[in-house]
PLY file of the C-alpha trace (Angstrom):
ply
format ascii 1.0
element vertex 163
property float x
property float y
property float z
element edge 162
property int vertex1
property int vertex2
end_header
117.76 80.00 83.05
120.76 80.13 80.73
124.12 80.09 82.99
126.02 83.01 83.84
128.91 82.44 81.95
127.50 82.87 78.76
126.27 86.39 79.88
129.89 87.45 81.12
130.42 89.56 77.73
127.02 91.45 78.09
126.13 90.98 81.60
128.34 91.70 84.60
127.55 89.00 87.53
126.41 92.43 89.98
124.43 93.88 87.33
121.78 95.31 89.42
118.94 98.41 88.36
117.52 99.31 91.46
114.62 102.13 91.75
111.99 102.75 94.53
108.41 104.28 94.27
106.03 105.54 97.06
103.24 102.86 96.16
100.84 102.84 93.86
99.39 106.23 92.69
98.49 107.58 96.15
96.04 110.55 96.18
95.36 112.43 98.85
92.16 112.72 99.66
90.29 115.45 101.04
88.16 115.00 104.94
85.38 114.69 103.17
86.16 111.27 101.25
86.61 110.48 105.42
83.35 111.46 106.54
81.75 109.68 103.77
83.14 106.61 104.90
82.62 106.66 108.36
79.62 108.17 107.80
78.50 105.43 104.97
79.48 102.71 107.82
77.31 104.26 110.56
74.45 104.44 108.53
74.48 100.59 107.21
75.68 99.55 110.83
73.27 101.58 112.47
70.13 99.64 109.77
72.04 96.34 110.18
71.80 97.17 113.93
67.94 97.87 113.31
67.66 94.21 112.08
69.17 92.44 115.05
72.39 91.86 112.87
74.54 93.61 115.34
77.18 91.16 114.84
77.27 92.64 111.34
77.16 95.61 112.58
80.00 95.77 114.59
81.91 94.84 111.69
80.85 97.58 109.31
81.84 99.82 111.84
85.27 98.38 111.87
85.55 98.24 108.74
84.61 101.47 107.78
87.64 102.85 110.57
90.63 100.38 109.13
89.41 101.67 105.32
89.87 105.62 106.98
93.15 104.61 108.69
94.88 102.94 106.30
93.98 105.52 103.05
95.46 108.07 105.89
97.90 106.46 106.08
99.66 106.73 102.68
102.02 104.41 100.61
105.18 102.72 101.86
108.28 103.22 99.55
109.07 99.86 97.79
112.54 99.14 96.26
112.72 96.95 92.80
116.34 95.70 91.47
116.62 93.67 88.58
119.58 91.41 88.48
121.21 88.24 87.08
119.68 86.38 89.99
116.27 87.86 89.29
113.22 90.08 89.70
113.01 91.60 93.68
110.59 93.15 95.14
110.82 94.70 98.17
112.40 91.97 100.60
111.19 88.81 98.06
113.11 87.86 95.32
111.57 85.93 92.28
114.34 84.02 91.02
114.13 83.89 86.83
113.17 80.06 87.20
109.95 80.85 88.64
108.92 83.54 85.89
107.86 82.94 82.54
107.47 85.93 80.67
107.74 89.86 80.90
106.16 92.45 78.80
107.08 96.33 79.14
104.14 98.99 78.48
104.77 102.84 77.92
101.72 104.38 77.87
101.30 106.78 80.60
103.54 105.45 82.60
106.56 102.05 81.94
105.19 99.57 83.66
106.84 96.28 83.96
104.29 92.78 83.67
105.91 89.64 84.76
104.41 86.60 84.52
105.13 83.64 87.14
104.98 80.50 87.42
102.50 80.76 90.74
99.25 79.53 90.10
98.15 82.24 92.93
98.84 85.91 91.67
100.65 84.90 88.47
101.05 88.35 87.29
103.27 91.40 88.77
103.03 94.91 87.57
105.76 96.90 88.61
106.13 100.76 88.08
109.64 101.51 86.18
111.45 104.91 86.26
110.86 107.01 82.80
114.26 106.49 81.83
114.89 102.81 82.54
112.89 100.72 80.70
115.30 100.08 77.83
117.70 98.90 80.53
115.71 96.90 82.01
114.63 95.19 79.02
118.09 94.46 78.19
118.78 92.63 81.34
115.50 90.67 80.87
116.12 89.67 77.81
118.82 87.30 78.76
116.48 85.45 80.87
112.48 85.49 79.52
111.08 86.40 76.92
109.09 88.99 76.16
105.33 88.82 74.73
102.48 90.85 74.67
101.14 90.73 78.02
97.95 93.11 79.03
97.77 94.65 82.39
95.18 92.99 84.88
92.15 94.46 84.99
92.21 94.26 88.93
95.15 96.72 88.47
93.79 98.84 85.82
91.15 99.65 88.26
92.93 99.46 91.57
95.02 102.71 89.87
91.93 104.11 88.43
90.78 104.86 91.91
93.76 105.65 93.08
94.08 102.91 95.41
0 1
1 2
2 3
3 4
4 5
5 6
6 7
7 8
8 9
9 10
10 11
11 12
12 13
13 14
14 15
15 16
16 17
17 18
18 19
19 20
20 21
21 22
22 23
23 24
24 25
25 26
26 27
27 28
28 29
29 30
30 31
31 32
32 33
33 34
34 35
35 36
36 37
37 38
38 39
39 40
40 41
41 42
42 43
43 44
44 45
45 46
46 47
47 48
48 49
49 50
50 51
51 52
52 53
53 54
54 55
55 56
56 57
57 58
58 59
59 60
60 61
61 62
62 63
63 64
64 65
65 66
66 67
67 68
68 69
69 70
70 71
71 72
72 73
73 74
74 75
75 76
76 77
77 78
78 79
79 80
80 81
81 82
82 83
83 84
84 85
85 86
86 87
87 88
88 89
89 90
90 91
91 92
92 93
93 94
94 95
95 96
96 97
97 98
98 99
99 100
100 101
101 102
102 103
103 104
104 105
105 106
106 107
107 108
108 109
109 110
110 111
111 112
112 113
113 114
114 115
115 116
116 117
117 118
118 119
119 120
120 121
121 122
122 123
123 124
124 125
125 126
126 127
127 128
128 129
129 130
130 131
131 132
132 133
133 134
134 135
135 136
136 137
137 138
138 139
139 140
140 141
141 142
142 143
143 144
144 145
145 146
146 147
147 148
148 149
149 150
150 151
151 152
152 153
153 154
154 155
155 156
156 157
157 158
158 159
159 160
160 161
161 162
């Protein structure tokens, strides 16, 4: 990470773009989309049940009633701030030392791909407001670089479904 000071013409030291989002593309879904899960869970439970498995079926059952409850239960509202110290997420920070590389897509909506250093999720996709992506890039680019980074594919899909 290049020190501070030679930032102090572009950069101020509280530079900080901060924006929140209600999760990740929540759709509401109608009672039905309910019923079919319960209902799906039942039915396997009640065939696991059939076949002496009623361990397993116990935990279809539970399963199938944290799914309902949590898609119920909507999206929390995250806050993002980019700043000379780094990249935070909610509560965690991720400090520019620990990141590698950012890439910015506009398609149909800025999103924001870091890569980290983290051998366990390396790769953070953060929504960015319509209007702050140029900003945002600015700040970055005094501390990665940016290449041509494609979304996951486990996030491509997890917002196809609306999950």
């Amino acid at each position: 990470m290049p020190p501070i000071r030679s930032l102090e013409n572009t950069l101020d030291r509280n530079t900080v773009i901060s924006w929140h989002t209600n999760g990740v593309g929540h759709t509401s879904r109608p009672a039905g989309w309910y019923v079919g899960i319960i209902g799906s869970a039942s039915i396997a439970a009640l065939m696991s049940a059939y076949f002496g498995n009623f361990l397993f079926a116990i935990l279809l059952i539970l399963s199938g009633l944290v799914l309902a409850l949590l898609s119920a239960r909507g999206p929390d509202t995250v806050q993002y701030n980019v700043s000379v110290r780094g990249v935070q997420i909610g509560d965690q920070l991720h400090p520019y030392h620990n990141l590698t590389s950012f890439c910015i897509h506009e398609r149909d909506e800025p999103l924001l791909v870091l890569h980290s250093k983290r051998a366990f999720m390396p790769v953070f996709t953060i929504p960015l407001p319509p209007d702050a992506h140029e900003h945002v890039r600015h700040v970055l680019l005094h501390f990665l670089i940016e290449e041509n980074h494609e979304i996951p594919y486990s996030d491509q899909m997890a917002r196809a479904l609306g999950l």
